[in-house]
C-alpha positions as CSV (number, residue, x, y, z in Angstrom):
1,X,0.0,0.0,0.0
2,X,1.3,3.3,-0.8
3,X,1.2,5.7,2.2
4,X,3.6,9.0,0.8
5,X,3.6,12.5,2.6
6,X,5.0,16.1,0.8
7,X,6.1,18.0,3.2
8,X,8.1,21.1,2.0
9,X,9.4,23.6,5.0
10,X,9.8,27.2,4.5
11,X,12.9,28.7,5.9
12,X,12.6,30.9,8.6
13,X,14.4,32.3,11.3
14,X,12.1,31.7,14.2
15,X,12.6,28.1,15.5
16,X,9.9,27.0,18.5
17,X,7.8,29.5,17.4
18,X,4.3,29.2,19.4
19,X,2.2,29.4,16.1
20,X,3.2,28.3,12.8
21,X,1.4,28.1,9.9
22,X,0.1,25.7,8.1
23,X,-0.6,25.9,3.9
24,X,-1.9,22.6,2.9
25,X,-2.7,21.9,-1.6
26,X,-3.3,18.9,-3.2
27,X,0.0,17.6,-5.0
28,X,-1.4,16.8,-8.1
29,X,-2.5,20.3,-9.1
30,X,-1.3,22.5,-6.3
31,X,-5.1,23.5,-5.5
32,X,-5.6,25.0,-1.6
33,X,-7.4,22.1,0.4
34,X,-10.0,24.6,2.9
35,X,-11.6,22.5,5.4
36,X,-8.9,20.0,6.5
37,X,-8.6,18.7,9.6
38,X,-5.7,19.8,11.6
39,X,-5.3,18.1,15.4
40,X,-2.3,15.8,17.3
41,X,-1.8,12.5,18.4
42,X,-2.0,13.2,22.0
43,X,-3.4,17.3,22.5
44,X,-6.9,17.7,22.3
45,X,-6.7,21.0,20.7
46,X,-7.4,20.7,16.8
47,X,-7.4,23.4,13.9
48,X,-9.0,23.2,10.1
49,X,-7.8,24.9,7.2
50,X,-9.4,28.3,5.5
51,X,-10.4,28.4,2.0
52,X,-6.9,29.7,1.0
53,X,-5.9,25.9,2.3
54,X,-4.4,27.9,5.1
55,X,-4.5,27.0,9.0
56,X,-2.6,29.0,12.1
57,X,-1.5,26.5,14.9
58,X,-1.0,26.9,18.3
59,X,2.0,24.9,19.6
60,X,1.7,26.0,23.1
61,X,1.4,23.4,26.1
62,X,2.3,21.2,23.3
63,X,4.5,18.2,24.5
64,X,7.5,18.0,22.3
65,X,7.0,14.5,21.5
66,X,3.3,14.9,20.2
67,X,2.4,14.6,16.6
68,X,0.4,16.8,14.2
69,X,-1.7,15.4,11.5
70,X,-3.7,16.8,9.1
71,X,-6.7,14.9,7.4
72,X,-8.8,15.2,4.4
73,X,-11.3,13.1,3.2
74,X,-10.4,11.2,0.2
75,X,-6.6,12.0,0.9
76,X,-3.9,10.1,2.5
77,X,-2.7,11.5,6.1
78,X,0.8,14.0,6.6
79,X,1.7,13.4,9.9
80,X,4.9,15.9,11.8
81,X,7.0,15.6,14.4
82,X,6.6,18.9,17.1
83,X,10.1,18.1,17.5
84,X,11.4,18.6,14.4
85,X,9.8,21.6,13.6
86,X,12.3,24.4,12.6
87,X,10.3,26.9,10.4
88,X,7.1,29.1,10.9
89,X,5.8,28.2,8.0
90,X,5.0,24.6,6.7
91,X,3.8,23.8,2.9
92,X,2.0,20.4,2.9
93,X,1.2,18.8,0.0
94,X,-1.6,16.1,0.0
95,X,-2.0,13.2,-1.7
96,X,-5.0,11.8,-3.1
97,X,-6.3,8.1,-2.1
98,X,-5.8,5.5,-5.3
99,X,-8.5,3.4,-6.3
100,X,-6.0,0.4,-6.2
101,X,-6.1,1.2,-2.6
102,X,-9.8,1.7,-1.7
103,X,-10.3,-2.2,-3.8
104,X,-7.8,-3.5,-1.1
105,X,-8.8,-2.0,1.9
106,X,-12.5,-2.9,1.3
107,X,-14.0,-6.2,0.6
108,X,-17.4,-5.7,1.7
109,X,-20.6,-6.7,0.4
110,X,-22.7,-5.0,3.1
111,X,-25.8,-2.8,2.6
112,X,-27.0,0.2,3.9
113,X,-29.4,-1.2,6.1
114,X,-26.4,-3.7,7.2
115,X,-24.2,-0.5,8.4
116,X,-26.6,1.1,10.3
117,X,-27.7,-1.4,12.1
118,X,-23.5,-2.0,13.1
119,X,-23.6,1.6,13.5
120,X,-26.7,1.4,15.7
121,X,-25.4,-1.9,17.8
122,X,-22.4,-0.1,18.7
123,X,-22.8,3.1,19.1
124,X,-22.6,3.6,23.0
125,X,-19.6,2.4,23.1
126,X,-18.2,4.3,19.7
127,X,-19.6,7.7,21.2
128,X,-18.7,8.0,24.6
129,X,-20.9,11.0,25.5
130,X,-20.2,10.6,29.3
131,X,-16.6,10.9,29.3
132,X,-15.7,14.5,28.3
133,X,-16.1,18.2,29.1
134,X,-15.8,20.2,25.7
135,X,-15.2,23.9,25.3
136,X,-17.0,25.5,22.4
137,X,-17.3,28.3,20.5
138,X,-21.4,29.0,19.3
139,X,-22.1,31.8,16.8
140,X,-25.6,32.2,15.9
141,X,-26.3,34.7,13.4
142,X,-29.4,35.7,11.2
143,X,-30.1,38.7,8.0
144,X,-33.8,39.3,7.8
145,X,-34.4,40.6,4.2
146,X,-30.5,40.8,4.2
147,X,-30.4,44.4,6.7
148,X,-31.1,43.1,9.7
149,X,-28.6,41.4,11.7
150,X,-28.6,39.8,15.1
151,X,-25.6,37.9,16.1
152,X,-24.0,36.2,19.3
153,X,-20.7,34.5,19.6
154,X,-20.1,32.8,23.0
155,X,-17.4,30.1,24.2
156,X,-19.1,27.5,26.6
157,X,-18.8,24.8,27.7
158,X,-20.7,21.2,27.1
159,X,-21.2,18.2,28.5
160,X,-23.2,15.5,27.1
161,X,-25.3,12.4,28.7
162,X,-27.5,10.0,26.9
163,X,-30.1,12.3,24.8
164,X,-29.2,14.8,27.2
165,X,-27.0,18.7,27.2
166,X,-25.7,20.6,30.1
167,X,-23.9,24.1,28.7
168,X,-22.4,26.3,31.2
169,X,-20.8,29.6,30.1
170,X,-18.4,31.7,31.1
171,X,-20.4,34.5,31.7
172,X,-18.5,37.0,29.0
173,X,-19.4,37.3,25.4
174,X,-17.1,37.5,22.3
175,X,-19.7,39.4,20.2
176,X,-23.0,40.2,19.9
177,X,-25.5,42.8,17.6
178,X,-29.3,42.6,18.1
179,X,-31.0,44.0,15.2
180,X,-33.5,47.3,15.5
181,X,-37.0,46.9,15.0
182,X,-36.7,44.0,12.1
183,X,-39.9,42.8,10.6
184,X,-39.8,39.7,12.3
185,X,-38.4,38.3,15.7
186,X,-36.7,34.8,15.5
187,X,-36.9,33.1,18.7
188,X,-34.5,29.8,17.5
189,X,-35.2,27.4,20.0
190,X,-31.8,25.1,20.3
191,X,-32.7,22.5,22.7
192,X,-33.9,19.5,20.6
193,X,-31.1,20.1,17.9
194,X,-28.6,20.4,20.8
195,X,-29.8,17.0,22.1
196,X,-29.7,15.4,18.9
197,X,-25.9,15.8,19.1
198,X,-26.6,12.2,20.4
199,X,-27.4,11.3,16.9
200,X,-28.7,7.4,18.4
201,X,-32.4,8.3,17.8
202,X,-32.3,9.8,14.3
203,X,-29.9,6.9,13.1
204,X,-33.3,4.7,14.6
205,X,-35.3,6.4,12.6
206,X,-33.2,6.2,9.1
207,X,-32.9,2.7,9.7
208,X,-36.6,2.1,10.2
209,X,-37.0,4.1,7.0
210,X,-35.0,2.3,5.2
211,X,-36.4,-1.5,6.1
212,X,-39.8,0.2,5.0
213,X,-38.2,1.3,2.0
214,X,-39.1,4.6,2.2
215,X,-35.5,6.0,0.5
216,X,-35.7,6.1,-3.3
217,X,-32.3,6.5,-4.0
218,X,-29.5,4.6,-1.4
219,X,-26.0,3.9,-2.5
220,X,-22.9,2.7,-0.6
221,X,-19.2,3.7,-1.8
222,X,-15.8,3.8,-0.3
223,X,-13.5,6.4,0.8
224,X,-10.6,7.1,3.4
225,X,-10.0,9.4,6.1
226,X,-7.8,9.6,8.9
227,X,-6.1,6.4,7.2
228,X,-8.5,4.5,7.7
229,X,-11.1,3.0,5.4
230,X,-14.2,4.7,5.5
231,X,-18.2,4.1,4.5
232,X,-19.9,6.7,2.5
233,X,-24.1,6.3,2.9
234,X,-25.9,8.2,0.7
235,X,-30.1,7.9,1.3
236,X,-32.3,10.4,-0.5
237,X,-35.6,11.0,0.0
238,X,-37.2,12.5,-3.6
239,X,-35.7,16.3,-3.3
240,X,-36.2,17.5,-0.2
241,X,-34.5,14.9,2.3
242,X,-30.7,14.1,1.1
243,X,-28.8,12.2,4.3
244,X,-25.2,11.2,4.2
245,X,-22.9,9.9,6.3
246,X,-19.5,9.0,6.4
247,X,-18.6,5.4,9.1
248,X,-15.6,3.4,10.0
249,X,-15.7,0.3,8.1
250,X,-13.7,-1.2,11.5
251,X,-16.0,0.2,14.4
252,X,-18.6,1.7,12.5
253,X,-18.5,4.8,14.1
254,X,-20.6,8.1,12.4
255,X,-17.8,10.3,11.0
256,X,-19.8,12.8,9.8
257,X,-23.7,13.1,9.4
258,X,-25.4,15.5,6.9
259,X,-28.8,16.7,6.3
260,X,-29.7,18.4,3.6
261,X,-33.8,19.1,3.5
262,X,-36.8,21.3,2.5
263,X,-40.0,21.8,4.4
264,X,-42.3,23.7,6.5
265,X,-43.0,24.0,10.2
266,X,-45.5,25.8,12.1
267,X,-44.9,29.1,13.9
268,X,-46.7,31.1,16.6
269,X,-48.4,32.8,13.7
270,X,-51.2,31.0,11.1
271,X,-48.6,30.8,8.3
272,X,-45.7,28.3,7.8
273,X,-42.0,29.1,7.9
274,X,-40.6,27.8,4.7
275,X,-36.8,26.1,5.2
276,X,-34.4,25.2,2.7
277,X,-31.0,23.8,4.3
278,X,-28.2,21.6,5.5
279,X,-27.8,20.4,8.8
280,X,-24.6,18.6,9.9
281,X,-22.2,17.4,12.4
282,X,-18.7,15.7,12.2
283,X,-16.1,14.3,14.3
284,X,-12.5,13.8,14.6
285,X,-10.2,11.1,15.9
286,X,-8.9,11.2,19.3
287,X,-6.7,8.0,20.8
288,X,-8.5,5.3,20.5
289,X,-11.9,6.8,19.6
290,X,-13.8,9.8,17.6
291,X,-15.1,13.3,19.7
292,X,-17.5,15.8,18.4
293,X,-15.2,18.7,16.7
294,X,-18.2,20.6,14.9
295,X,-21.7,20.9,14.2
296,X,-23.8,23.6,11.9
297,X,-27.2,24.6,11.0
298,X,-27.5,26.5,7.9
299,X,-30.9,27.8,6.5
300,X,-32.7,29.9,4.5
301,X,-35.9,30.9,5.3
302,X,-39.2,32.9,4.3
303,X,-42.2,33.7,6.5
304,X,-45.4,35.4,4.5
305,X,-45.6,38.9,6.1
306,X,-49.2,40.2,5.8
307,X,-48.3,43.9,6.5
308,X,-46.5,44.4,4.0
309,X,-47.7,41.7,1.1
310,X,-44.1,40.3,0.9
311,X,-42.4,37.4,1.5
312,X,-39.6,37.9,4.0
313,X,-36.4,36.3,4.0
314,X,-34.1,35.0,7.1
315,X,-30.4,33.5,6.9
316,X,-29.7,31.9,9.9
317,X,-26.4,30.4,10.3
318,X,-25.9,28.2,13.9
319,X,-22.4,26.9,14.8
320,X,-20.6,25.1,17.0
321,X,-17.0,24.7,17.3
322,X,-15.4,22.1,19.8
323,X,-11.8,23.4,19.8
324,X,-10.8,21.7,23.0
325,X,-12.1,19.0,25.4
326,X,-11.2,17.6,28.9
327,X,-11.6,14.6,31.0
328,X,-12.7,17.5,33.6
329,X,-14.4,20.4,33.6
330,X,-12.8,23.8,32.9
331,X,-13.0,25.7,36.1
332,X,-13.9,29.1,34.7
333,X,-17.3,27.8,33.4
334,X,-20.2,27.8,36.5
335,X,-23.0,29.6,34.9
336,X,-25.7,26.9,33.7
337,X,-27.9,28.2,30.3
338,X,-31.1,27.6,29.7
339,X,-31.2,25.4,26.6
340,X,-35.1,26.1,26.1
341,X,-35.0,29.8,25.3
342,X,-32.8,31.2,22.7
343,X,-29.2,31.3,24.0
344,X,-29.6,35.0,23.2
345,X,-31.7,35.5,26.6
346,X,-29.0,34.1,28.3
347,X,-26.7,36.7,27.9
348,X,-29.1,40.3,27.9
């Protein structure tokens, strides 16, 4: 099996810098890769790469002898030594899996409803909500008819049981806007999509679906990341219900999870709040294991406004960042949020 890294340093005059940076293409055609995964062996902090393929680490409290690799889906792994860094500036070029090397990694005749059920079977023990503290950054942001902007962005911290979320904060905020007088007021309740982090009951649900053949479209194909081989599920429901995921072959762990769907749900008001959008969540390797690293909800919306005979439009963007996690809880965090009002209201 071929397993190559390009690494190419950039002199510099600054050795055991704190930060470097990282600019990570893809060898064949020297493209920038945006949305790699950057983390280490043994530190639980972990970066990903901008659209410019570029990503700024931070090398402090970083044990010498750790490791820093850097993922991509599709890609084989580049994997350096913290000890053998001697420039601020790193070029890492990525090479693309071969198909040679999917045939040999998989031999596999399973189906979709055969991985989820894996998937389902061991999940509690793939995703082991119990055993970590993770700090966070949320931003939730929304344009109503593109002027009107409200906007938080808070650092917290989570900590996950079985279908259940405790968030604590640290009582200060990064940012925040609140729009004036907009046309609309969205009140974006987060509890049941924070619970749902626990993805166990909606991967129920798809499987159930699936047995009652309710999916038109299902395919299974097979891809790498993190070196190891990899599951791609596709199941589509007509146009406006597209789910993917991305599983371990060897512990069937969910990767990443994406939903991308169209629909209506009620308001407070008569009329229905039209949605078009992607929900998702993904995770990265730690040890011997996989912990959340990020989560977003993307929409766009229209609500029928009677005053004014128009339809109105909302963007609302919700992430969530883990950039760090602990065995305990970080100290600084003691105020408890309420999770059933809009985090907003938390912080007034």
């Amino acid at each position: 099996m071929k397993y190559i890294f390009y690494i190419c340093f950039v002199l510099a005059s600054i050795i055991n810098a704190q930060t470097i940076q990282l600019n990570i293409s893809d060898y064949s055609n020297n493209l920038p890769i945006n949305d790699a995964d950057i983390y280490f062996a043994k530190s639980t902090k972990n970066f990903t790469s901008d659209l410019k393929g570029k990503a700024v680490i931070d090398l402090s409290n970083i044990d010498k002898s750790d490791e820093i690799i850097i993922s991509k889906k599709d890609y084989q792994d580049a994997k350096i030594n913290v000890n053998k860094i001697n420039s601020e500036s790193i070029k890492i070029r990525l090479e693309k899996v071969g198909n040679i090397e999917l045939q040999e990694a998989f031999i596999s005749n399973l189906k979709a409803e055969d991985i989820l059920k894996k998937v389902i079977e061991n999940y509690d023990n793939n995703f082991k909500v119990e055993k970590y503290y993770f700090l966070v950054n949320l931003q939730q942001k929304s344009y109503i008819d593109s002027s009107y902007l409200d906007l938080i962005d808070v650092d917290l911290q989570f900590k996950f049981t079985k279908g259940k979320i405790e968030i604590k904060s640290n009582r200060s905020i990064n940012k925040k806007h609140i729009a004036d007088s907009p046309p609309v007021t969205i009140d974006f309740n987060s509890s049941d999509y924070l619970r749902h982090l626990y993805l166990y009951d909606g991967l129920k649900t798809m499987h159930e679906n699936l047995l009652k053949k309710q999916y038109n479209n299902t395919k299974v194909i097979f891809t790498k990341y993190a070196d190891k081989p990899m599951f791609e599920v596709y199941l589509d429901k007509n146009k406006d219900e597209k789910n993917y995921l991305l599983i371990d072959k060897e512990t069937f762990s969910v990767i990443q999870y994406t939903l991308n769907i169209r629909n209506e749900i009620k308001t407070n008001t008569e009329k229905p709040l039209k949605r078009d959008g992607i929900i998702s969540f993904k995770y990265r390797p730690y040890m011997d294991g996989w912990v959340l690293k990020e989560s977003d909800v993307n929409f766009l919306m229209s609500l029928f406004d009677e005053k004014s005979n128009k339809e109105i439009k909302i963007d609302l963007d919700y992430t969530i960042t883990a950039f760090d996690f602990s065995t305990t809880a970080f100290p600084e965090f003691k105020k408890t949020i309420n999770i059933k009002s809009d985090i907003r209201k938390n912080f007034n």
